[in-house]
N, CA, C and O atoms as a Tripos MOL2 file, in Angstrom:
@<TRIPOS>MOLECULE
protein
  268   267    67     0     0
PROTEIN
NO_CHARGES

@<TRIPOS>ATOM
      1 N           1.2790   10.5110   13.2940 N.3       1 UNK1
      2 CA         -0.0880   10.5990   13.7430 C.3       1 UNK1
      3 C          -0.9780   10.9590   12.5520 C.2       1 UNK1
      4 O          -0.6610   11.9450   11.8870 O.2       1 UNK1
      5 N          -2.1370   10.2040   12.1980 N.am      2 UNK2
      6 CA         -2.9480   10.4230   11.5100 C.3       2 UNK2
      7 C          -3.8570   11.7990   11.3460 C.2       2 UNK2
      8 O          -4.4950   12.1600   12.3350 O.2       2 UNK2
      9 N          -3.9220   12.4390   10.3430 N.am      3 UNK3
     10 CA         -4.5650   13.8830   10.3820 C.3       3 UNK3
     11 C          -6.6240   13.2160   10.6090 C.2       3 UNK3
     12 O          -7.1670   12.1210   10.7470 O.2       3 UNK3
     13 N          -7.0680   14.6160   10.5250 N.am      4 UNK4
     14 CA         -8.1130   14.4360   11.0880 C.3       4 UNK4
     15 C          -8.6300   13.6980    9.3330 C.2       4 UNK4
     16 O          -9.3140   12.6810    9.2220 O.2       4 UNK4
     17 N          -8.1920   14.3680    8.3720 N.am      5 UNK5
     18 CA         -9.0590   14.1630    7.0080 C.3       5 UNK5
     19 C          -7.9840   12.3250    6.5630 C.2       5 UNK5
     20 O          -8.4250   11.5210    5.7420 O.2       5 UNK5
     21 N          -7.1680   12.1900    7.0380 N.am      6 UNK6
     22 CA         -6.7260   10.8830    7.1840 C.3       6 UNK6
     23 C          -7.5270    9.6150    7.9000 C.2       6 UNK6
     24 O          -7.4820    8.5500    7.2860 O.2       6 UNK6
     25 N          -8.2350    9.6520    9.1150 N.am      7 UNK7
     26 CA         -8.4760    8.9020    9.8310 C.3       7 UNK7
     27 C         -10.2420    9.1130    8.9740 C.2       7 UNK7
     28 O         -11.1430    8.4150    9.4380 O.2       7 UNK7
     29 N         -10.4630    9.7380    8.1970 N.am      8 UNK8
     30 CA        -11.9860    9.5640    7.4900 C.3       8 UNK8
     31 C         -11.8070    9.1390    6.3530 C.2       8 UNK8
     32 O         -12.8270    8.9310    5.6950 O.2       8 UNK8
     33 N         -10.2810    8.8200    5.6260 N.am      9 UNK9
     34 CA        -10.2540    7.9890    4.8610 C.3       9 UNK9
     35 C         -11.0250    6.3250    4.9530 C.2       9 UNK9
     36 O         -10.8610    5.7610    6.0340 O.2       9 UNK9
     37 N         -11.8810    5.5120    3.8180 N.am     10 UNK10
     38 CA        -12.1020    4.5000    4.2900 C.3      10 UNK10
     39 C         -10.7500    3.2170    4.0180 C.2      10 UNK10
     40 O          -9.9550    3.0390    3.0950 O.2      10 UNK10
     41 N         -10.9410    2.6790    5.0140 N.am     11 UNK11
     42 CA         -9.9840    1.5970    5.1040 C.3      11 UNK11
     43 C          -9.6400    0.8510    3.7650 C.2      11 UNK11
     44 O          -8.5170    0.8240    3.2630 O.2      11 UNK11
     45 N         -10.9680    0.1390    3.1650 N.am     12 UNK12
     46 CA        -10.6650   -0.3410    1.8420 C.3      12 UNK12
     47 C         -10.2970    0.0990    0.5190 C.2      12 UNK12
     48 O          -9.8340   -0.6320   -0.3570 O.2      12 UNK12
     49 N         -10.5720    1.5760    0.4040 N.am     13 UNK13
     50 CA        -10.7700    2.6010   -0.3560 C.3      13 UNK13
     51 C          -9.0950    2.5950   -0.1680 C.2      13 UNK13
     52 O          -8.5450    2.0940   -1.1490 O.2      13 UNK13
     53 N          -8.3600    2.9510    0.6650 N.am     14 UNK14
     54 CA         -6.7370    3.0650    1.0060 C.3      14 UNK14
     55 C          -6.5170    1.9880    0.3270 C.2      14 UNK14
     56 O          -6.3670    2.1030   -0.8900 O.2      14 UNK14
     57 N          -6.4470    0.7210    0.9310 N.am     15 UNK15
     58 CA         -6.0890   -0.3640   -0.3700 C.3      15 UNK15
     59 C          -6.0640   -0.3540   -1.4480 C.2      15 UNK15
     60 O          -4.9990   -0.4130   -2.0630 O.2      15 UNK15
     61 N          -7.4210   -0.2640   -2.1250 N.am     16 UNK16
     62 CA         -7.5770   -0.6820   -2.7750 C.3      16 UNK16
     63 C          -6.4420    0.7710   -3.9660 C.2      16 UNK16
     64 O          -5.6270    0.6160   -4.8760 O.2      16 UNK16
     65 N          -6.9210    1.8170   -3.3860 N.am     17 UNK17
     66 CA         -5.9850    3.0050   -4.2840 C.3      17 UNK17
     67 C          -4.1690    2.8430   -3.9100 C.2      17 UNK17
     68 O          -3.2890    3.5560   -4.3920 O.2      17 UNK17
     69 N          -3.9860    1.7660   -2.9860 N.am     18 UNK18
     70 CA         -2.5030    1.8200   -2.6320 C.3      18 UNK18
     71 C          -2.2410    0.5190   -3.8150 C.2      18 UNK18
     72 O          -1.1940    0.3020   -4.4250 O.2      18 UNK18
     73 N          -3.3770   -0.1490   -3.9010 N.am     19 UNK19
     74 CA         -2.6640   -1.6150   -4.9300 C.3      19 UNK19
     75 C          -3.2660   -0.8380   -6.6040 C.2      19 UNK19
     76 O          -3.1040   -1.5380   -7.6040 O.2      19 UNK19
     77 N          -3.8430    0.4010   -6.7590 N.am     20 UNK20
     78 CA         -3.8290    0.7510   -8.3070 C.3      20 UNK20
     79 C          -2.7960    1.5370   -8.3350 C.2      20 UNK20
     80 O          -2.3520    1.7700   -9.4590 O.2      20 UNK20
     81 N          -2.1930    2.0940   -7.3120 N.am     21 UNK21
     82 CA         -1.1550    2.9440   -7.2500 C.3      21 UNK21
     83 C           0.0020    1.9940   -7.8880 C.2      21 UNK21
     84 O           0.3600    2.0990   -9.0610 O.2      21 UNK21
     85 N           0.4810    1.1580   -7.0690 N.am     22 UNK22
     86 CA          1.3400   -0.0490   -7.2820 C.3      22 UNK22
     87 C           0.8800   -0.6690   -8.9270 C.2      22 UNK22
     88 O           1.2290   -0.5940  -10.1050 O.2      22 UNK22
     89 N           0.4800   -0.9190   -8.5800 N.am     23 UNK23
     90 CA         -0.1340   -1.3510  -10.3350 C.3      23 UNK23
     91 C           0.4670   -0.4060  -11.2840 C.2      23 UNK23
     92 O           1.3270   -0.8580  -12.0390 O.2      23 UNK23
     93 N           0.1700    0.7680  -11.3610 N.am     24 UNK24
     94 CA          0.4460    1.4220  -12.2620 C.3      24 UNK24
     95 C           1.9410    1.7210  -12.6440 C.2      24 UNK24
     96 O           2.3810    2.1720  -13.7020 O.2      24 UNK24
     97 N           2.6010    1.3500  -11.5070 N.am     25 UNK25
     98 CA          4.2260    1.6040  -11.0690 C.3      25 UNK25
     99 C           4.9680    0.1160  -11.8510 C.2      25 UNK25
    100 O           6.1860   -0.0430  -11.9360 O.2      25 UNK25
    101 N           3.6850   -1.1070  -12.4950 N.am     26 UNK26
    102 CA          3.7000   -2.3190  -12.3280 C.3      26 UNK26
    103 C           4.5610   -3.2300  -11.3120 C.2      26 UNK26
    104 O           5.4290   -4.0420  -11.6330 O.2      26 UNK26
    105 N           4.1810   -2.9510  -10.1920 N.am     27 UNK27
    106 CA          4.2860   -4.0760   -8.6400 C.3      27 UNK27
    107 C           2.7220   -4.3360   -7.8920 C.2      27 UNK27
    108 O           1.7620   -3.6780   -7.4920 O.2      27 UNK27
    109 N           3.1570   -5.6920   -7.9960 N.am     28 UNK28
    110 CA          1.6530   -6.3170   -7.4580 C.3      28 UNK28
    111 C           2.4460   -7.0360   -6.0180 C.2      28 UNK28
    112 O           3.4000   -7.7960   -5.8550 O.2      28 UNK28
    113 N           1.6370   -6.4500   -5.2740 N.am     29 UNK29
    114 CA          2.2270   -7.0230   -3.9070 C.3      29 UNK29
    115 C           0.3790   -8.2060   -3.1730 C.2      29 UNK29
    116 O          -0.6560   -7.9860   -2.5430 O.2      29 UNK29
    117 N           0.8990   -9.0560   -3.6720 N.am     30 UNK30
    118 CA         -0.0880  -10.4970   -3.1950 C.3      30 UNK30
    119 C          -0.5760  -10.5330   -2.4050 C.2      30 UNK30
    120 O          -1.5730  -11.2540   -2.4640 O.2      30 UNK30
    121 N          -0.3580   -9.9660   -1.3330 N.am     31 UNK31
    122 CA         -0.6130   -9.8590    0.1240 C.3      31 UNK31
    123 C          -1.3240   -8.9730    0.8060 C.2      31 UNK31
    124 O          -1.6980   -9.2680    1.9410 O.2      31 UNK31
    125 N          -1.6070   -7.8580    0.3010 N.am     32 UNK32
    126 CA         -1.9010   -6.5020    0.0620 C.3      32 UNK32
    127 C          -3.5730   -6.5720    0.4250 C.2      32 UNK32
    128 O          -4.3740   -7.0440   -0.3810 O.2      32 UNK32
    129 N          -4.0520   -5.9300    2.0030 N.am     33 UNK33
    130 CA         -4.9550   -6.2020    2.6330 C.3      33 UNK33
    131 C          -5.2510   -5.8160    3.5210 C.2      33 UNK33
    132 O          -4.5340   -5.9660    4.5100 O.2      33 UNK33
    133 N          -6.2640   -5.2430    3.5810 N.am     34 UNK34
    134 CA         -6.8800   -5.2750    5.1170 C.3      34 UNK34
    135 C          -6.5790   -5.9740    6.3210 C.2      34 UNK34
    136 O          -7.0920   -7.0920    6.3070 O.2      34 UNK34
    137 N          -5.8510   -5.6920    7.4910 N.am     35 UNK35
    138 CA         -5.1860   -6.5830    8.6130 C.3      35 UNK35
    139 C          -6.8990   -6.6060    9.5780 C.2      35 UNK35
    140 O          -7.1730   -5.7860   10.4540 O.2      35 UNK35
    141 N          -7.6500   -7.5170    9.2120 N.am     36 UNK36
    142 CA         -8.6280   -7.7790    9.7930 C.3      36 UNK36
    143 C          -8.5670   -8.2830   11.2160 C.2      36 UNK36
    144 O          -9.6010   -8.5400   11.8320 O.2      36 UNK36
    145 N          -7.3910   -8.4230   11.7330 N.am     37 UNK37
    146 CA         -6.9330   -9.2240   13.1250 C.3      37 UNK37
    147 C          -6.9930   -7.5380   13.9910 C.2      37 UNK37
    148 O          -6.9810   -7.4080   15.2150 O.2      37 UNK37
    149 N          -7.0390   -6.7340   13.2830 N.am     38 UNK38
    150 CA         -7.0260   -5.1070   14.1340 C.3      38 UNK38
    151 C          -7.7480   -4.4590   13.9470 C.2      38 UNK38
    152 O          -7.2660   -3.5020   13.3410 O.2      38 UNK38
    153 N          -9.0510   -4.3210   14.1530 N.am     39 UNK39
    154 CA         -9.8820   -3.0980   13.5690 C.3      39 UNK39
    155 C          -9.7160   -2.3570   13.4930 C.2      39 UNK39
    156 O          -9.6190   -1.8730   12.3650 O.2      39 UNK39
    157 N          -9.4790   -1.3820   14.9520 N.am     40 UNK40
    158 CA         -9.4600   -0.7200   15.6750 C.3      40 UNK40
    159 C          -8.1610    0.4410   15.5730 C.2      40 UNK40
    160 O          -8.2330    1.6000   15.9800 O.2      40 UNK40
    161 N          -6.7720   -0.3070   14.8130 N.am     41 UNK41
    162 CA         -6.2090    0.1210   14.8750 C.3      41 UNK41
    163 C          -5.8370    0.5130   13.0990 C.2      41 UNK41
    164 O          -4.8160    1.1010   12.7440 O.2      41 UNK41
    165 N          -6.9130    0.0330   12.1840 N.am     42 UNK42
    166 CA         -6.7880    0.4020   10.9470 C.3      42 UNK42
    167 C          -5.4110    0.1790   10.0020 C.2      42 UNK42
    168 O          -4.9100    0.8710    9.1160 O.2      42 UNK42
    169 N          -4.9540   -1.3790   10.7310 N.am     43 UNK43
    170 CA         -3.6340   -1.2540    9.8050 C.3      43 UNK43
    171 C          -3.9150   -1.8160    8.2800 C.2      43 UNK43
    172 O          -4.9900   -2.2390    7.8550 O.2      43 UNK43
    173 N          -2.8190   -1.7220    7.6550 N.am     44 UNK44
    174 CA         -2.9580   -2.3130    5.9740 C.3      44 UNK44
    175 C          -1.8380   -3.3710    5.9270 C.2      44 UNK44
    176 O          -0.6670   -3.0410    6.1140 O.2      44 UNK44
    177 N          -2.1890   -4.5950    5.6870 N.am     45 UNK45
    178 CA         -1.7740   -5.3320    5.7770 C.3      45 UNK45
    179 C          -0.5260   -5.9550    4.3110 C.2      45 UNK45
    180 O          -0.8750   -6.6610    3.3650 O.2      45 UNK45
    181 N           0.5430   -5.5510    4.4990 N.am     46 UNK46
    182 CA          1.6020   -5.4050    2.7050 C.3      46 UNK46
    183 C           2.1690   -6.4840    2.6930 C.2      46 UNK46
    184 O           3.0170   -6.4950    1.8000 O.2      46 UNK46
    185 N           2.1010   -7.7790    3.4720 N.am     47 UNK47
    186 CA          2.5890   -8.8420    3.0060 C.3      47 UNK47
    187 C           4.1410   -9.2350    2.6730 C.2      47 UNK47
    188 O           4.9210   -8.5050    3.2850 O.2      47 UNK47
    189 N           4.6810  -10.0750    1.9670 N.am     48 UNK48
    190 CA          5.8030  -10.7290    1.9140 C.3      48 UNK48
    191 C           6.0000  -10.5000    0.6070 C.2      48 UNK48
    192 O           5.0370  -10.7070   -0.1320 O.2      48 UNK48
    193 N           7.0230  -10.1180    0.1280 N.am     49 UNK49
    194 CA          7.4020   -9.9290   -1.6420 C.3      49 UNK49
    195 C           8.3420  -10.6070   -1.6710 C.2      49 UNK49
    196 O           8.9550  -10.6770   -0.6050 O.2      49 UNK49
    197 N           8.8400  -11.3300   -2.7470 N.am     50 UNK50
    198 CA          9.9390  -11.2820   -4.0800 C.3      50 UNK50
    199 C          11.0950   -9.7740   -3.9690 C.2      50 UNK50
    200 O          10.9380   -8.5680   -4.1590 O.2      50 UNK50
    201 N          12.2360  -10.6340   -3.5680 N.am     51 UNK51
    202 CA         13.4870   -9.1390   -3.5500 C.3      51 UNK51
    203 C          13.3120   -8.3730   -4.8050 C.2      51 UNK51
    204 O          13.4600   -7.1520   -4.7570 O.2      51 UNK51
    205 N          13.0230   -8.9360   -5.8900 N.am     52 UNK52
    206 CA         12.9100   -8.1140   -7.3650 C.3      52 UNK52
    207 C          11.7580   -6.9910   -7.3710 C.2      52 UNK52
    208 O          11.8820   -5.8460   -7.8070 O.2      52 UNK52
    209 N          10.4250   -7.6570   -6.7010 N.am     53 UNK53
    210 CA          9.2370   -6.5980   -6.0180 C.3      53 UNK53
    211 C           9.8500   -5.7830   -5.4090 C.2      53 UNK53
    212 O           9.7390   -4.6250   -5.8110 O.2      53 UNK53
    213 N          10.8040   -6.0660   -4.1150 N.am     54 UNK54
    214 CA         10.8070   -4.8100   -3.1290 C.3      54 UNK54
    215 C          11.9840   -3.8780   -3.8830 C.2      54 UNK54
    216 O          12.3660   -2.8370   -3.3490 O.2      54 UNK54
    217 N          12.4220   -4.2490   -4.9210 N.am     55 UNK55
    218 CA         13.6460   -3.5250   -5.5320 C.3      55 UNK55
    219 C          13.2440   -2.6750   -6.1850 C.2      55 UNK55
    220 O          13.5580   -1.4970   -6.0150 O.2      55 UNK55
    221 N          12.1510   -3.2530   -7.4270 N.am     56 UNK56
    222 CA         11.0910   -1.9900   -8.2080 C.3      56 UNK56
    223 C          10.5810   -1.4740   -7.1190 C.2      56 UNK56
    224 O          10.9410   -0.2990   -7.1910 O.2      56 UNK56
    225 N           9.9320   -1.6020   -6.0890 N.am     57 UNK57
    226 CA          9.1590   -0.8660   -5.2180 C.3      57 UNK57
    227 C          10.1350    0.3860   -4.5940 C.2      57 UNK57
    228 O           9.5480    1.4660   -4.6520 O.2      57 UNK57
    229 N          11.6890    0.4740   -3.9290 N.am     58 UNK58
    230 CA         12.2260    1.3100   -3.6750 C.3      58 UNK58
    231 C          12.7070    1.8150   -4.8460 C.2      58 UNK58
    232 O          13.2610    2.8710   -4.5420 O.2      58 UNK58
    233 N          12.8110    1.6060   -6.2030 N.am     59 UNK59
    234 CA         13.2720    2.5160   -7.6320 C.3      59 UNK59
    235 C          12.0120    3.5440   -7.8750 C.2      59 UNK59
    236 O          11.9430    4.7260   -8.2110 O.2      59 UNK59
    237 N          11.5050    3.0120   -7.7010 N.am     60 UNK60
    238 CA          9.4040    3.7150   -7.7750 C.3      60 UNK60
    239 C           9.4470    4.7380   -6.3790 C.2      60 UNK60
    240 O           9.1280    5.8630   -6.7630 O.2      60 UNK60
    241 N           9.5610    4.7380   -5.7840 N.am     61 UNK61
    242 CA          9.6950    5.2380   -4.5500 C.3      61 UNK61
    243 C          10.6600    7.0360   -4.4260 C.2      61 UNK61
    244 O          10.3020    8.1260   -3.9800 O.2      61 UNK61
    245 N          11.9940    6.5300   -5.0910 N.am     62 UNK62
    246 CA         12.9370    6.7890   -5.5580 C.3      62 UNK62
    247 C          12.5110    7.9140   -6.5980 C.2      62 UNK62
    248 O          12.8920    9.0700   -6.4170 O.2      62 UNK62
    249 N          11.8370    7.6220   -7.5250 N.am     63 UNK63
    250 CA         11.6650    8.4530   -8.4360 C.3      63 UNK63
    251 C          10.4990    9.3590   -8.1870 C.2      63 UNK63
    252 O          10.2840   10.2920   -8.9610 O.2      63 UNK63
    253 N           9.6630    9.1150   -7.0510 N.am     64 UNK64
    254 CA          8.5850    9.5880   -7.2130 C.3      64 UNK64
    255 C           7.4670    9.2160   -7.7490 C.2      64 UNK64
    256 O           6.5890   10.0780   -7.7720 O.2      64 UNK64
    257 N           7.1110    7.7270   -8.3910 N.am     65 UNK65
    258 CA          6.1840    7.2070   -8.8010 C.3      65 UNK65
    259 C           6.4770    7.7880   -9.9570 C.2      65 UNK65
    260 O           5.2480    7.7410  -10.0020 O.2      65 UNK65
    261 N           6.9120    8.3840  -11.1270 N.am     66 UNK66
    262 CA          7.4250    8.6880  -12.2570 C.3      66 UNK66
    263 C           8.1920    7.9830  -13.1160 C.2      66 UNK66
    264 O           9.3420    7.9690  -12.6760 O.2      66 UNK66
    265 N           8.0960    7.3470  -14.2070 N.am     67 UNK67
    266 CA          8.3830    6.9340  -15.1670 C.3      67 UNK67
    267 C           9.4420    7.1370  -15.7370 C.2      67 UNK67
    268 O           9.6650    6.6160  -16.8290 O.2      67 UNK67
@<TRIPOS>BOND
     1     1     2 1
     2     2     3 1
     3     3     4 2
     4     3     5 am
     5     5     6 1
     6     6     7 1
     7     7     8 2
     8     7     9 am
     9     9    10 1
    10    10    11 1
    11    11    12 2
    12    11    13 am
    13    13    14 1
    14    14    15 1
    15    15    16 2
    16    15    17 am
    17    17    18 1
    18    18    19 1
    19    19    20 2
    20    19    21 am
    21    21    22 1
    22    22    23 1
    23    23    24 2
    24    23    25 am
    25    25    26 1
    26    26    27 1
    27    27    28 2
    28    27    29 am
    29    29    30 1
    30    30    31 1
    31    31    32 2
    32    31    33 am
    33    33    34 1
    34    34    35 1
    35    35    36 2
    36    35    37 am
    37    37    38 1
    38    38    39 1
    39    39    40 2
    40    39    41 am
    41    41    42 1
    42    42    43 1
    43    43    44 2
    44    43    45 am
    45    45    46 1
    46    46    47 1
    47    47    48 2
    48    47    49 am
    49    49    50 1
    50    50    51 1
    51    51    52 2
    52    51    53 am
    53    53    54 1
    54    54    55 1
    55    55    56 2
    56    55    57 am
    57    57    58 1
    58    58    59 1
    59    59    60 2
    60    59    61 am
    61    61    62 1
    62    62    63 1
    63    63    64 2
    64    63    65 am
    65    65    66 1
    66    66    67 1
    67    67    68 2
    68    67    69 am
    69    69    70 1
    70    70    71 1
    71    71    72 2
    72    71    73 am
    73    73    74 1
    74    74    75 1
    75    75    76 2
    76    75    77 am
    77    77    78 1
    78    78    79 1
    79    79    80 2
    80    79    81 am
    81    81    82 1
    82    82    83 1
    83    83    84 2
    84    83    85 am
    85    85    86 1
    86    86    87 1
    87    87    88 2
    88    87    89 am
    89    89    90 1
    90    90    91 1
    91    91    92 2
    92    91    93 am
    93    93    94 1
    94    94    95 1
    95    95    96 2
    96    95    97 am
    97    97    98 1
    98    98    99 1
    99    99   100 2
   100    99   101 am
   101   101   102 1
   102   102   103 1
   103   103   104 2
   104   103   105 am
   105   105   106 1
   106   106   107 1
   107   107   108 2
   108   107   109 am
   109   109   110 1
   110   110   111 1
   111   111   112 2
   112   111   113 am
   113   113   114 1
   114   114   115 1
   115   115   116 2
   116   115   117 am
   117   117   118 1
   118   118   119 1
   119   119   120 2
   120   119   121 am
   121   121   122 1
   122   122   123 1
   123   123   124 2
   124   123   125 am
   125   125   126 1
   126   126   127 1
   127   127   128 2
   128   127   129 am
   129   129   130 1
   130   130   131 1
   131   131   132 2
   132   131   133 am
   133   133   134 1
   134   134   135 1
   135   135   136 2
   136   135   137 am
   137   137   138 1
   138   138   139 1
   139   139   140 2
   140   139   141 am
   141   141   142 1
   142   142   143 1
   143   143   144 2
   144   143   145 am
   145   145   146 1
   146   146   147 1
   147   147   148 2
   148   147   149 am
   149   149   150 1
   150   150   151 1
   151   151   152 2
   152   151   153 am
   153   153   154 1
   154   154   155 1
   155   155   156 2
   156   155   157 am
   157   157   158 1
   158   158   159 1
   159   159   160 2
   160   159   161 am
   161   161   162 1
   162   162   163 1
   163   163   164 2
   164   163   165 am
   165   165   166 1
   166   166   167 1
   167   167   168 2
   168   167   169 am
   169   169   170 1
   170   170   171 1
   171   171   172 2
   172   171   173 am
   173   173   174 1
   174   174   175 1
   175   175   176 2
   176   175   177 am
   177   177   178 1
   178   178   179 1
   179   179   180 2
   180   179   181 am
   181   181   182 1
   182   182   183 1
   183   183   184 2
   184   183   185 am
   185   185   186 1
   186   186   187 1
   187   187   188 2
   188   187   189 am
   189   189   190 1
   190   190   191 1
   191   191   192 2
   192   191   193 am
   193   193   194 1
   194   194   195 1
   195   195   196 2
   196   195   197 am
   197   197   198 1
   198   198   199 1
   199   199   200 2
   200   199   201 am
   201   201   202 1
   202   202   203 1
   203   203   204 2
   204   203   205 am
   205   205   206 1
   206   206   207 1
   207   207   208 2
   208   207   209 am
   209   209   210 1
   210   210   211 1
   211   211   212 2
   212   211   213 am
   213   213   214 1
   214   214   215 1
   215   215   216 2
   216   215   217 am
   217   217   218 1
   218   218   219 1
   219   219   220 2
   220   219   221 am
   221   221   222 1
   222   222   223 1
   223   223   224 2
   224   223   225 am
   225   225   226 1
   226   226   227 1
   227   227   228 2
   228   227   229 am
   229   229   230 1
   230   230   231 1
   231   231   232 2
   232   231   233 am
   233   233   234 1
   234   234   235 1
   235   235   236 2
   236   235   237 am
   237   237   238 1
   238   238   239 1
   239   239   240 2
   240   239   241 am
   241   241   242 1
   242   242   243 1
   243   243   244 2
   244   243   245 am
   245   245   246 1
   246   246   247 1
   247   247   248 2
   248   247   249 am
   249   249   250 1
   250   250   251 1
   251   251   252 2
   252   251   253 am
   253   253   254 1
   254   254   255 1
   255   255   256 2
   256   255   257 am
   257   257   258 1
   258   258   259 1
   259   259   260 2
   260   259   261 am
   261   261   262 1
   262   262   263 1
   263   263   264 2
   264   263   265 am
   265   265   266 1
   266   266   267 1
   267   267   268 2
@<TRIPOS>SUBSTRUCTURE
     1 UNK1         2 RESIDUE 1 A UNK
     2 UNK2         6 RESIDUE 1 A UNK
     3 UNK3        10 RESIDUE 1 A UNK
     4 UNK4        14 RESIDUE 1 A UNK
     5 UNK5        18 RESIDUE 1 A UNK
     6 UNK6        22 RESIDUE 1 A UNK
     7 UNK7        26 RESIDUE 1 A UNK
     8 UNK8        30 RESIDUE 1 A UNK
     9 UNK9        34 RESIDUE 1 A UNK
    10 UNK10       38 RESIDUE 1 A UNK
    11 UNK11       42 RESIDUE 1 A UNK
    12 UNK12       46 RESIDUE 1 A UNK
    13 UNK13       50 RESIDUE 1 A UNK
    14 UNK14       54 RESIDUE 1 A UNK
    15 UNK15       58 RESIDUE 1 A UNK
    16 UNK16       62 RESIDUE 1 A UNK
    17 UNK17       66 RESIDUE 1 A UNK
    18 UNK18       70 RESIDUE 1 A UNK
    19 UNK19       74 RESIDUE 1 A UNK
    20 UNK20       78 RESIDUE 1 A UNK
    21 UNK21       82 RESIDUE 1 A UNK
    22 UNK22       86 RESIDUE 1 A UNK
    23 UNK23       90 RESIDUE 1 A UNK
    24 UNK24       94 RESIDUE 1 A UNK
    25 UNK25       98 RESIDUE 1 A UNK
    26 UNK26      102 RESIDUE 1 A UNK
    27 UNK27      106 RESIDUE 1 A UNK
    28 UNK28      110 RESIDUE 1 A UNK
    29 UNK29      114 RESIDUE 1 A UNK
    30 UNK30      118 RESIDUE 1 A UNK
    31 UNK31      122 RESIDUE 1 A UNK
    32 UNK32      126 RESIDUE 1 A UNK
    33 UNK33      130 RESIDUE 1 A UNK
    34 UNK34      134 RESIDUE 1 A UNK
    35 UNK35      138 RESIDUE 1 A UNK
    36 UNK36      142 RESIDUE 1 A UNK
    37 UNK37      146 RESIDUE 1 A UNK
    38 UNK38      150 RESIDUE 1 A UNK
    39 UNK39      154 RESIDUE 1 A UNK
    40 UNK40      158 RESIDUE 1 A UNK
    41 UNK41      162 RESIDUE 1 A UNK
    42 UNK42      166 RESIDUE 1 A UNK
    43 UNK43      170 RESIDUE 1 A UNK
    44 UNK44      174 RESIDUE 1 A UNK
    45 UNK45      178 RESIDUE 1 A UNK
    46 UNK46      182 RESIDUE 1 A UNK
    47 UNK47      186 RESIDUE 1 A UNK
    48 UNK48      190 RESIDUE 1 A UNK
    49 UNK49      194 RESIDUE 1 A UNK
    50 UNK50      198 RESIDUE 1 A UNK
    51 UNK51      202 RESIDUE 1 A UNK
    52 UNK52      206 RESIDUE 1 A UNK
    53 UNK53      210 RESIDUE 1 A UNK
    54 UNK54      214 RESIDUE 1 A UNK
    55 UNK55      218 RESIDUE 1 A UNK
    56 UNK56      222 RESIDUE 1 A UNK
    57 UNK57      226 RESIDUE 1 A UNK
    58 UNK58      230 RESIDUE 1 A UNK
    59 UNK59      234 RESIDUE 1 A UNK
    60 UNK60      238 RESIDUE 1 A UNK
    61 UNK61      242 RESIDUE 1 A UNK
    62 UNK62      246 RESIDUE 1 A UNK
    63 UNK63      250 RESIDUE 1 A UNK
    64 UNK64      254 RESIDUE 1 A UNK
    65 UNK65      258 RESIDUE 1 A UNK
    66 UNK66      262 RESIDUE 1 A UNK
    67 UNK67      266 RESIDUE 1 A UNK
């Protein structure tokens, strides 16, 4: 469940800091978006990767976003 200072996050603002996040980890996920088919329900839309993407993505994960 979303906290109260969560749900006043803005929607694009989450993106857009979830794909510099990723970036910086270097994984670019293509897909990576606003699910405009839901308003209401504020999802983020992460798309389809490359197994080599979702592999750095759980090593990154793994480490803590740390280098």
């Amino acid at each position: 469940m979303a906290t109260k200072k969560q749900q006043n996050i803005d929607l694009v603002t989450a993106v857009e800091s979830l794909r510099a996040a990723l970036a910086e980890a270097g994984i670019v996920l293509p897909s990576l978006s606003v699910d405009v088919a839901s308003p209401k329900l504020r999802l983020v839309e992460l798309g389809r990767v490359r197994f080599d993407v979702a592999a750095r993505l759980a090593e990154a994960l793994q480490r803590g976003g740390r280098e």
